[in-house]
Every structure is written in structure tokens, then in C-alpha cells.
C-alpha positions in Angstrom: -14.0 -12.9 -5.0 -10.2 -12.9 -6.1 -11.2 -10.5 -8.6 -12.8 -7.9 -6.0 -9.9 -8.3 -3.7 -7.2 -7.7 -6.2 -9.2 -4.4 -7.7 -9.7 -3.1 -4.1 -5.8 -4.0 -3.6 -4.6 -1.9 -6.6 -7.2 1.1 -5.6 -5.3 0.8 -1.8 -2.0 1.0 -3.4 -3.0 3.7 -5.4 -4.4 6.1 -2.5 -1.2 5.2 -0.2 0.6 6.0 -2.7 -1.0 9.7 -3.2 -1.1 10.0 0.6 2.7 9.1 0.8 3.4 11.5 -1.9 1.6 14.1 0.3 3.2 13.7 2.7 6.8 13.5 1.5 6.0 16.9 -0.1 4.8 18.4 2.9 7.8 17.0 5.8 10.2 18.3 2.8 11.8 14.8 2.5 14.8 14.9 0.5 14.6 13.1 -3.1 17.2 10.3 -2.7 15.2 9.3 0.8 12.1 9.2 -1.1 12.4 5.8 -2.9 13.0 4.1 0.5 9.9 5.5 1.6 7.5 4.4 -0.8 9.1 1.1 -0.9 8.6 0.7 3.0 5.1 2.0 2.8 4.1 -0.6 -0.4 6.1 -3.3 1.1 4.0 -3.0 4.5 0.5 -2.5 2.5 1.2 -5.8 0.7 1.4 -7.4 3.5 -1.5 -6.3 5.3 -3.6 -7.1 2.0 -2.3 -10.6 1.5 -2.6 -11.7 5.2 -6.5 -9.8 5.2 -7.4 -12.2 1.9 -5.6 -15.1 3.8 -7.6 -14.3 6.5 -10.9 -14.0 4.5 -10.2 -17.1 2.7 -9.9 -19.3 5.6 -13.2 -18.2 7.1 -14.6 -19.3 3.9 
């Protein structure tokens, strides 16, 4: 189950990370803001992930 979670965690990284990129390019943020806003986005999307398998865990 750890195994599933973690793959499905680095594909949800990966597509945040494409739509972020999207988006940056498309509101024309400016480079040296960029960095801040990926590390927002992954910081929050971690979170979410580990308190979903948390969640999942317990109910186990």
C-alpha cells in the first residue's frame, strides 16, 4: 500500500508541477517570483498527501 501511495504522490507532484508551470507562463510571473511559487504549491501538496495517507492509514 506504501508503495501505491508514494508512486501516485510522485505522479501528483509531477502534474502540479506542469500545471504550475502553466500557469506561471501564462499570468507572466516574473522569474525571481517563480521559485517561491513552486515551493508554496509543493509545500502545500505534501501536506495534503501525507495527512490523506495518515488518514487512510488510521481507517485501516
Amino acid at each position: 500500500m506504501l508503495i501505491t501511495f508514494i508512486i501516485f504522490a510522485v505522479f501528483a507532484l509531477f502534474i502540479f508541477n506542469s500545471l504550475t508551470d502553466a500557469l506561471c507562463i501564462k499570468k507572466n510571473i516574473p522569474e525571481e517570483r517563480q521559485p517561491k511559487v513552486f515551493q508554496t504549491i509543493n509545500i502545500l501538496l505534501t501536506i495534503l498527501l501525507l495527512s490523506g495517507y495518515l488518514n487512510i492509514w488510521t481507517q485501516i
